[in-house]
C-alpha positions, 0 to 999 in steps of 0.5 A, a space after each residue: 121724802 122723809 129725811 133721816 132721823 125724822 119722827 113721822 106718824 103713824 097718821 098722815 102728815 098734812 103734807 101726805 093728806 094734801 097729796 092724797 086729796 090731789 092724788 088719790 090711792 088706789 089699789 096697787 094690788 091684783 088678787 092672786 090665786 089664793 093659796 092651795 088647801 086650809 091656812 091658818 092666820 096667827 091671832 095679833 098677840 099669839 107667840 112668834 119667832 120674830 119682829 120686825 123693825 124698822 131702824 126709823 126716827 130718830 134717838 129717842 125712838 131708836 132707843 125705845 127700838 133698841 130696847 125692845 129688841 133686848 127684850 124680844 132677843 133675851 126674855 122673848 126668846 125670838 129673832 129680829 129682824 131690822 131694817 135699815 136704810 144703809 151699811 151706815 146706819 147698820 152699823 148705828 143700829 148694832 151699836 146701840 144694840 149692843 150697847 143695851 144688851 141684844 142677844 146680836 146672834 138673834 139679829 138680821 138685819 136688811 139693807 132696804 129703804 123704808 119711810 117710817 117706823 111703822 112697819 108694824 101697819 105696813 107689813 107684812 101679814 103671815 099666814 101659815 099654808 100647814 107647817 110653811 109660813 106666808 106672806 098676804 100683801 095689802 096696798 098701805 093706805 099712805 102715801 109712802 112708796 118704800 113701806 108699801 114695798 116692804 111685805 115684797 122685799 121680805 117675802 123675797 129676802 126669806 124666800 116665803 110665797 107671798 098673795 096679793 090681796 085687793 085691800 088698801 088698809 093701814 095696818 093698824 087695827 088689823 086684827 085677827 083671831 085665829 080663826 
């Protein structure tokens, strides 16, 4: 468990390790039926219409959220989506939002518990089937159960098909090129 507010790393904790060490992980995922016809993987840096965050550690770090959500909805021109673990802290989130100049028209935000911060390691991973964008969902390599289910969630938020991929992986230096 993860109380609120707290500032969690991106590398285990050494309560994590020692629950790894005793409880090993393994694969949650079966591979599904790869998608029809040629796909194309956006490179790591490549423009987007969207970032996610996850509303997660604390003031300083939901500040540093909060600004660069002003960057992304104004300069960026592109969307965020924030997740959030309750209406209440919803409700924080906005404030401090706005509070730092957000374009609020450019926010969604997603009632759904998440662990860390680190969404960006733990998915999910688009691709595009021609013009229609994708989910492939890997098993994060922590032991944090409502990150794991995030790819899921949002593929069922926004109604984008998601595959499954037998890897277990932290996310973190997943890089693509486009190729």
């Amino acid at each position: 468990q993860y109380p609120e507010g707290e500032k969690v790393p991106r590398s285990m904790t050494s309560e994590e390790a020692l629950w790894v060490a005793a409880n090993p992980l393994s694969n949650k995922h079966q591979a599904t039926a790869p998608p029809p016809g040629s796909i194309y993987c956006p490179p790591e840096y490549a423009p987007m219409d969207g970032i996610l965050i996850a509303w997660e550690g604390g003031g300083t770090w939901t500040g540093i959220l909060a600004k660069m959500a002003a960057e992304i909805t104004t300069t960026g021109d592109a969307d965020v989506h924030c997740m959030v673990d309750s209406a209440s802290e919803k409700s924080t989130a906005e404030a401090k939002m706005i509070n730092n100049g957000v374009d609020m028209n450019r926010v969604v935000f997603h009632v759904v518990s998440t662990d860390t911060i680190w969404i960006r390691d733990y998915g999910p991973r688009y691709i595009y089937q021609g013009e229609v964008r994708s989910i492939v969902d890997h098993t994060y390599n922590r032991p944090r159960p409502n990150d794991n289910k995030q790819p899921e969630f949002f593929s069922g938020a926004l109604g984008h098909e998601r595959y499954e991929i037998p890897l277990t992986h932290g996310g973190g230096n997943y890089h693509l090129n486009g190729l």
